[in-house]
C-alpha positions as CSV (number, residue, x, y, z in Angstrom):
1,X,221.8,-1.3,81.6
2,X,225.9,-1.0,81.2
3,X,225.6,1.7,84.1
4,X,223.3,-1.0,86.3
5,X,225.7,-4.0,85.6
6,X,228.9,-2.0,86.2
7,X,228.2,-1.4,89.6
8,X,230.2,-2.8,92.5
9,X,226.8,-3.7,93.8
10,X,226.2,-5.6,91.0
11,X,229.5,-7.7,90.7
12,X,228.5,-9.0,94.5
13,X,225.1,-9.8,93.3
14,X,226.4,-11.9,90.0
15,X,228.5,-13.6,92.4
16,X,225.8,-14.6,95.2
17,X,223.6,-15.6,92.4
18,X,226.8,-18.0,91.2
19,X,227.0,-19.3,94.3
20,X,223.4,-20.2,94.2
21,X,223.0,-21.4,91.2
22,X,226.2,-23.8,91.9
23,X,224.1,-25.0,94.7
24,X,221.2,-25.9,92.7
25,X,222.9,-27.2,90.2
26,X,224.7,-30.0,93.1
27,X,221.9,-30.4,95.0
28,X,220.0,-31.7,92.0
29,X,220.7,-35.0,92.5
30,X,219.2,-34.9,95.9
31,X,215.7,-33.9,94.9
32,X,212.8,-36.7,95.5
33,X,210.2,-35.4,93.2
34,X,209.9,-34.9,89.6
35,X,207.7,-31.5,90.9
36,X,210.9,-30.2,93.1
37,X,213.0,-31.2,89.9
38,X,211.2,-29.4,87.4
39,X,210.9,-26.3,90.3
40,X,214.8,-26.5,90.7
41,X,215.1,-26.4,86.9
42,X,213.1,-23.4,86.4
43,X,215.3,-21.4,89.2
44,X,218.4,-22.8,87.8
45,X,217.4,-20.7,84.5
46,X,216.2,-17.6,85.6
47,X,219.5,-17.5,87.8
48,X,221.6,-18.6,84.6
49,X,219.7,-15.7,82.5
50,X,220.5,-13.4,85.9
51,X,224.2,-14.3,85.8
52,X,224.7,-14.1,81.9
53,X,223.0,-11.2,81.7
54,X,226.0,-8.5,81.1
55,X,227.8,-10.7,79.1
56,X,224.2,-10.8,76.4
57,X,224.4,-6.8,77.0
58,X,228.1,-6.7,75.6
59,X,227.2,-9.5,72.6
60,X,224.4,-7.7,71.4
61,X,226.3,-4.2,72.1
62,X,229.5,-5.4,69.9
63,X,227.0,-7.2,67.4
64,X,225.3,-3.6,66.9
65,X,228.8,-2.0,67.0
66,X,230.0,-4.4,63.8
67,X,226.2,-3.5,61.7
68,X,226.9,0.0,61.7
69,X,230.3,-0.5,61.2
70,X,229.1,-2.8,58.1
71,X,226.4,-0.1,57.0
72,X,229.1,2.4,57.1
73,X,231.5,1.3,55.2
74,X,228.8,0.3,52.4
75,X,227.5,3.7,52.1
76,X,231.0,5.0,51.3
């Protein structure tokens, strides 16, 4: 997953989906249904979770990192 979301290509993808998600977010207010607001909502998550998603892979890397770390230095 580091390899995936290290990639060039993937930097220009996080940044589209930015864009995006910026665009939902202010277009929002435009929407004249509760259906199209709840439909916005639901893509305005999944592109959050899309966007965050290297900075989860490093937080749950580092918070691995810092169990072993702690198992390690109880053994000895």
């Amino acid at each position: 997953m580091f390899a995936l979301s290290s990639r060039p290509e993937w930097a220009t993808f996080r940044q589209y989906l930015e864009e995006t998600l910026k665009a939902k977010i202010e277009s929002a207010i435009d929407l004249e249904t509760m259906e199209d607001l709840y439909r916005n909502k639901g893509q305005v998550e999944i592109l959050r979770m899309i966007v965050s998603f290297r900075d989860l892979l490093e937080s749950h890397y580092e918070y691995i990192e810092r169990e072993e770390q702690d198992y390690q230095d109880e053994d000895f």
